[in-house]
C-alpha positions as CSV (number, residue, x, y, z in Angstrom):
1,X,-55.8,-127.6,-42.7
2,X,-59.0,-129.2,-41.8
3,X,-60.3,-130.3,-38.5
4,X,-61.4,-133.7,-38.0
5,X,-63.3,-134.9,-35.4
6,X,-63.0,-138.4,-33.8
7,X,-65.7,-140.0,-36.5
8,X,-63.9,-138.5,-39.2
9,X,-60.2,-140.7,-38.2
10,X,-61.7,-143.2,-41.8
11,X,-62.4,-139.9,-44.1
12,X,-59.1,-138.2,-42.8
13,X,-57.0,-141.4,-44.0
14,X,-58.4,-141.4,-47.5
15,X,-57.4,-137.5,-47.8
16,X,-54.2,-138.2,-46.8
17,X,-54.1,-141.0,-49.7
18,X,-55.1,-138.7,-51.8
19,X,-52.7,-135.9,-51.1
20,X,-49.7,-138.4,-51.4
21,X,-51.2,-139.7,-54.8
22,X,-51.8,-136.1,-56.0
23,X,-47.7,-135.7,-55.0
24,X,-47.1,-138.4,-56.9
25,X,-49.0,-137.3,-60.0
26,X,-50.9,-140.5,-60.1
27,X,-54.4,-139.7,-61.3
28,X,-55.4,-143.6,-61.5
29,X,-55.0,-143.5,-57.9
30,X,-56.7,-140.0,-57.2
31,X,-59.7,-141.3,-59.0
32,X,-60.3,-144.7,-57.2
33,X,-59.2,-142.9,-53.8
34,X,-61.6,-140.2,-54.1
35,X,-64.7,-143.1,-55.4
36,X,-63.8,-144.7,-51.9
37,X,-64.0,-141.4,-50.2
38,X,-67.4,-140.5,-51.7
39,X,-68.9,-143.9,-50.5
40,X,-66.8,-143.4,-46.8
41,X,-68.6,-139.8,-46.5
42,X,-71.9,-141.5,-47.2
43,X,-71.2,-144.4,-44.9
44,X,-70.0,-142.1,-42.1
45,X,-72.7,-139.2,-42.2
46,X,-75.9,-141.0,-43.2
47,X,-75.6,-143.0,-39.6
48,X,-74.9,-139.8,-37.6
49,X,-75.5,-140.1,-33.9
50,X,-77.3,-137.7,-31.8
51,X,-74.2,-136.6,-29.8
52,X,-72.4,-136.8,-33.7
53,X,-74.6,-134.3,-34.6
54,X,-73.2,-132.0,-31.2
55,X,-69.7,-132.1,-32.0
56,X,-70.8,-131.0,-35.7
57,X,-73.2,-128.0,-34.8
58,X,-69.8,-127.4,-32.1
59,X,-67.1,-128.1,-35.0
60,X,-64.7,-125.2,-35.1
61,X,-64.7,-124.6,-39.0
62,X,-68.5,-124.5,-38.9
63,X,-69.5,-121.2,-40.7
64,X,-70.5,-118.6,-38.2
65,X,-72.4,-115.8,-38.7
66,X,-70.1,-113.2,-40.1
67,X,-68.8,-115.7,-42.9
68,X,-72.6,-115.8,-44.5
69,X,-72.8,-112.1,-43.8
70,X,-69.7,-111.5,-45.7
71,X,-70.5,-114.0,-48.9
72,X,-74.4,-113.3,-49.0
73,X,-74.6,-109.6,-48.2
74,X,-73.9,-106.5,-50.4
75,X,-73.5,-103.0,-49.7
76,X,-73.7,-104.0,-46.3
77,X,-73.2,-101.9,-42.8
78,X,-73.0,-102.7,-39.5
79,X,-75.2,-100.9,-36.5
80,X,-73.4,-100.8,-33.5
81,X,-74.2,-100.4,-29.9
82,X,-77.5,-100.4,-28.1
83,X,-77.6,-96.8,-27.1
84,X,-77.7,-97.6,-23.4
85,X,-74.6,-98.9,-22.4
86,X,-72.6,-100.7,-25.0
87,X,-71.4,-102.3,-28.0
88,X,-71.9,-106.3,-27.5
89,X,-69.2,-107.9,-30.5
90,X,-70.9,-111.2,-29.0
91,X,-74.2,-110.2,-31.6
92,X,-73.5,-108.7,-35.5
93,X,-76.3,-106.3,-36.7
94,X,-75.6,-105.4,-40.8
95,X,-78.6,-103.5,-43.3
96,X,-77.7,-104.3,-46.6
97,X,-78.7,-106.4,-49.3
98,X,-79.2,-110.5,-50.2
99,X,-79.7,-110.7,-53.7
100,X,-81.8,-107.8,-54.4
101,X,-83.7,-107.8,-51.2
102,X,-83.1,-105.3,-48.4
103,X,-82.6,-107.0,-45.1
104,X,-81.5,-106.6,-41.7
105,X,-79.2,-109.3,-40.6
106,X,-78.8,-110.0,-36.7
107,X,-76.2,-112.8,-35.6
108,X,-74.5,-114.2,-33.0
109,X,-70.6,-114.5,-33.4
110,X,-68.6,-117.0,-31.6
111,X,-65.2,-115.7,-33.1
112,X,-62.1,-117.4,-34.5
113,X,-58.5,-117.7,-32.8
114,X,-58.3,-116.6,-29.0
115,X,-58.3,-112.8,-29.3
116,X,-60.9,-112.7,-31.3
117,X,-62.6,-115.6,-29.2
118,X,-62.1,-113.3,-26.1
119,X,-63.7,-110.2,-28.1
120,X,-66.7,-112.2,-29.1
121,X,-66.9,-113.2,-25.2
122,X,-67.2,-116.9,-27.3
123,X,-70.4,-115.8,-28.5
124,X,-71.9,-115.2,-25.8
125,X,-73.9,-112.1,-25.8
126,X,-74.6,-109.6,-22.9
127,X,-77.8,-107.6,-22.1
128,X,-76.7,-105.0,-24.2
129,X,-76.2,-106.9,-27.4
130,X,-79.9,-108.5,-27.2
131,X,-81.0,-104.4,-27.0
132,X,-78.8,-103.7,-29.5
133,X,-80.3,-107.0,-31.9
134,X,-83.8,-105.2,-30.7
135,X,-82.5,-101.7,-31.7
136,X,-81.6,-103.0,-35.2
137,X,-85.2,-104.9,-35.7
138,X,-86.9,-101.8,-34.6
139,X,-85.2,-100.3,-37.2
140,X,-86.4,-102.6,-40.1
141,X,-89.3,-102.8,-38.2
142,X,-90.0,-98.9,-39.3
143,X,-88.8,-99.3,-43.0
144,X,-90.6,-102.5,-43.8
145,X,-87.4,-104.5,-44.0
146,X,-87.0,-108.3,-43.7
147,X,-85.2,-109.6,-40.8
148,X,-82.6,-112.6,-40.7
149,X,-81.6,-113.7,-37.7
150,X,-78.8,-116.2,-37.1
151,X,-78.6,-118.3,-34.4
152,X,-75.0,-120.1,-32.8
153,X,-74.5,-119.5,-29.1
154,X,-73.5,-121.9,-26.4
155,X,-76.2,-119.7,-24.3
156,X,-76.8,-116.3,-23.0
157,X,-73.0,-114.8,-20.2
158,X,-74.1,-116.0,-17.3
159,X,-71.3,-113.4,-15.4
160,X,-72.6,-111.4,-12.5
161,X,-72.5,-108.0,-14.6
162,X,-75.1,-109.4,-17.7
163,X,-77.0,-110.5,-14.1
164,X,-76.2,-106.8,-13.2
165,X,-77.8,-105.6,-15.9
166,X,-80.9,-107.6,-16.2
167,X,-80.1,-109.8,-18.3
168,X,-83.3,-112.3,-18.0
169,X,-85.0,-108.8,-18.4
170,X,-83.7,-107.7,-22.1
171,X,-83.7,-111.9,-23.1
172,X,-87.6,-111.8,-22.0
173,X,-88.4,-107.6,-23.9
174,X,-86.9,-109.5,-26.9
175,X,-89.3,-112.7,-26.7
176,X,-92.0,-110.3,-26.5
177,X,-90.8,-107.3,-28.6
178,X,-89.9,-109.9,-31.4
179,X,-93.2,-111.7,-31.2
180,X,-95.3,-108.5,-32.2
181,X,-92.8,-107.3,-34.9
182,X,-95.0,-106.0,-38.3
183,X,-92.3,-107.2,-40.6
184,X,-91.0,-110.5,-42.3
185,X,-88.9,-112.1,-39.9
186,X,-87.1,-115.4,-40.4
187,X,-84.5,-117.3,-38.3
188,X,-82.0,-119.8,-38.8
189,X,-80.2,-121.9,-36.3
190,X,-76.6,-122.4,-38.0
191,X,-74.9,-124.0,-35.2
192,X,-75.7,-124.1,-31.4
193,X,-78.7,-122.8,-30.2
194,X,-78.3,-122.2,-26.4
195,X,-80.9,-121.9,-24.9
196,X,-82.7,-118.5,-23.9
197,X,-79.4,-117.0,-25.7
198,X,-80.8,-118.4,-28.6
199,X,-84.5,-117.9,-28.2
200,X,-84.1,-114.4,-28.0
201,X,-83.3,-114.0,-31.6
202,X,-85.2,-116.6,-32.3
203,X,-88.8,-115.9,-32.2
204,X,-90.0,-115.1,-36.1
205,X,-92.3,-116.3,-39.0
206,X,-90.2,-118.7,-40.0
207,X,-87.4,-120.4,-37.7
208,X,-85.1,-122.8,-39.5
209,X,-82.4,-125.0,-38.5
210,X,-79.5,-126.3,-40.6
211,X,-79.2,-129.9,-41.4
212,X,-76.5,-130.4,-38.1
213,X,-77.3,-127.6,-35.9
214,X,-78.6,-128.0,-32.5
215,X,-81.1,-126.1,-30.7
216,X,-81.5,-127.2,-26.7
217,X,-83.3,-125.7,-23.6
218,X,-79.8,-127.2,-21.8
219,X,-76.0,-128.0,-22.8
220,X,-76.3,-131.7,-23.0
221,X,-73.2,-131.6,-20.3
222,X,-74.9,-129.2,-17.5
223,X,-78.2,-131.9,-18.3
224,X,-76.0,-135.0,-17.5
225,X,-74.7,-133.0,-14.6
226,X,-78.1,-132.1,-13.1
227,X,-80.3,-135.1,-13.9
228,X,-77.7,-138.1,-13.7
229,X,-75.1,-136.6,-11.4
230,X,-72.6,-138.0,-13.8
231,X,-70.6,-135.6,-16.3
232,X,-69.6,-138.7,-18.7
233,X,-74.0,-139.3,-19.8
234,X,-73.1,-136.3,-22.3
235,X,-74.2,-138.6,-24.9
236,X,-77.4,-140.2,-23.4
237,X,-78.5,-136.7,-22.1
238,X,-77.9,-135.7,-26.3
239,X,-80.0,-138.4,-27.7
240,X,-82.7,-137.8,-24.6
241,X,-82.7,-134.0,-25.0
242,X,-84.1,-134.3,-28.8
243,X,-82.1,-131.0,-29.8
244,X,-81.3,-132.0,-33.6
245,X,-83.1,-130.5,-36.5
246,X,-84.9,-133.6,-37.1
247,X,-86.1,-133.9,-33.8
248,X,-87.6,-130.7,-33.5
249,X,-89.0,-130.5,-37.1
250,X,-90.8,-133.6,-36.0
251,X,-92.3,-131.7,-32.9
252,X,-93.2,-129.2,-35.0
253,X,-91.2,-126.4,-33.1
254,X,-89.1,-125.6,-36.1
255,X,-90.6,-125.0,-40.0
256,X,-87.9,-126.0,-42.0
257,X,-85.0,-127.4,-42.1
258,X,-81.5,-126.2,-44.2
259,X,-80.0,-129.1,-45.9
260,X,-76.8,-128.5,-45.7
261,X,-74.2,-130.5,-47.5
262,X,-74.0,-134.1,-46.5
263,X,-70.3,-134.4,-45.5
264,X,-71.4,-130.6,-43.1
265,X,-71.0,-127.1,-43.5
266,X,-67.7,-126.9,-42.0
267,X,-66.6,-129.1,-45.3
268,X,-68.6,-127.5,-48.2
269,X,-69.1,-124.0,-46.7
270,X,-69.8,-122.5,-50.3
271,X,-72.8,-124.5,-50.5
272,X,-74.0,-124.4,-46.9
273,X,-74.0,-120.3,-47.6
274,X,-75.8,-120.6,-50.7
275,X,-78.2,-122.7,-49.4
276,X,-79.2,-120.5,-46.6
277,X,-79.2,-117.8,-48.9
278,X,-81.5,-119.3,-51.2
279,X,-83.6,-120.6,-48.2
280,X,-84.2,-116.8,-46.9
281,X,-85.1,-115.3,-50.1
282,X,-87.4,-118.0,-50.8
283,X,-89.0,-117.9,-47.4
284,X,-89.3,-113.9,-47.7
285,X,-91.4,-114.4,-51.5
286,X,-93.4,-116.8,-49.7
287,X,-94.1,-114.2,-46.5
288,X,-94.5,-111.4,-48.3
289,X,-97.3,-112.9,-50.3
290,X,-99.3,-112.8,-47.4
291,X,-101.0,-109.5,-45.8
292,X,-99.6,-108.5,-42.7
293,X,-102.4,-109.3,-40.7
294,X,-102.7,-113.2,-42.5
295,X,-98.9,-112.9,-41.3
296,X,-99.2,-112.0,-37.9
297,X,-102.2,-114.1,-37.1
298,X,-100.0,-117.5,-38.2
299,X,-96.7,-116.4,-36.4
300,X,-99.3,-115.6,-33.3
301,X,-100.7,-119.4,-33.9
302,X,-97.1,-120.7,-34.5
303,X,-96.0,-119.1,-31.3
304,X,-99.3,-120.3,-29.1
305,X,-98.9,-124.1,-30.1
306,X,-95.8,-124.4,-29.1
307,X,-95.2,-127.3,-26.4
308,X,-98.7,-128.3,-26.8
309,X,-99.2,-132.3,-27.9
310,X,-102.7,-132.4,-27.8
């Protein structure tokens, strides 16, 4: 059953119309019910706002990582552990294949239902599963294998054991480590990009965001909290946090940007897959065009511009 969220009350209404019409075998009515529906979907999402866009990169039926792992990839297996401590379930690392391309996928799962919630620690990785995302790029790194990371984390466990065992320490050997990779690397944001929890899978050739993902240096509730004392400015700390795709696409700290179907990925997940599928495999033709040192030299560029406005 789907989830709607409090913007969604209009588009919920009409689905119910249409389920009782469907019940009732009337296709005159399905028809004109589902015209009005197109036109409220358009109405609705073309006139999103910025705190909108939040609860959508949040929504609960939102693809996470292992659902495009599981339709995109082939022949795929997972790399656990980072051969130091542990096995973080918080980050996914498969080889396999997308189409006919070797790749190396690293993602961050949140986790469905509150066991596996719990297991995923919400998607919020430890120290250990950034060095076990860095294992698994090392690895492509030696074969010559593209790397796909993808991004959805509320931010990096704050808990006293990740602080324990360093983890500012493996989120910063990753910034760097990731930075000086000699392989095609591309990442795409597919929900909420937390902060350092994100950045540290984040730094590549290409970073990406889907249409309503959300990438942010602070929850807009802990900005509201710090900067207005006030818990209930969640949405004016949103709009001045500029955390959407088009925001940052418009700063120029993001490349592209994944457009996902209009009514959201949590709707039309078959086509929000495919299109990040089709985005990755596009991206690597483009990268692998170049020489490694033309390669390295832009994604060194890319890297040293950022939060510069001169």
């Amino acid at each position: 059953m789907a989830t709607y969220l409090d913007f969604e009350q209009n588009l919920q209404k009409i689905e119910e119309e249409i389920i009782l019409a469907k019940a009732k075998a009337d296709e005159h009515a399905v028809d004109i019910l589902k015209a009005k529906l197109d036109k409220e979907v358009v109405k609705t999402y073309k006139n999103l706002t910025e705190y909108q866009k939040l609860k959508l990169a949040r929504h609960p039926d939102r693809p996470y990582a292992l659902d495009y792992i599981r339709v995109l990839m082939r022949d795929a297996y997972e790399i656990h552990g980072d051969r130091h401590f542990a096995d973080d379930t918080a980050i996914v690392c498969y080889l396999g294949y997308i189409g006919d391309e070797k790749v190396m996928v690293i993602g961050e799962q949140k986790g469905r239902g509150t066991k596996n919630k719990i297991m995923r620690n919400f998607g919020m990785p430890n120290p250990e599963g950034y060095r076990k995302a860095l294992r698994a790029a090392k690895m492509a790194e030696k074969f010559g294998i593209p790397i796909l990371m993808l991004v959805d984390t509320p931010g990096a466990y704050p808990g006293v054991g990740a602080e324990e065992r360093s983890q500012s320490e493996a989120i910063a050997r990753n910034l760097y480590e990731f930075s000086d990779l000699n392989t095609i690397t591309i990442s795409v944001v597919i929900g909420e990009g937390g902060s350092g929890g994100a950045l540290a899978i984040g730094i590549a050739d290409k970073l990406a965001m889907m249409r309503y993902s959300i990438f942010s240096v602070i929850s807009p509730e802990g900005c509201s909290a710090i900067l207005w004392d006030d818990p209930t400015k969640v949405e004016t700390a949103t709009a001045a946090l500029k955390i959407s795709s088009n925001d940052l696409y418009e700063l120029k700290l993001i490349d592209d940007i994944i457009d996902e179907p209009l009514i959201g990925a949590h709707r039309e997940k078959e086509e929000a897959i495919k299109a990040l599928g089709d985005y990755f495999l596009r991206s690597v033709k483009e990268l692998r065009a170049l020489d490694s040192q033309t390669r390295y030299e832009k994604r060194y560029a890319k890297l040293m511009a950022l939060g510069s406005f001169a």
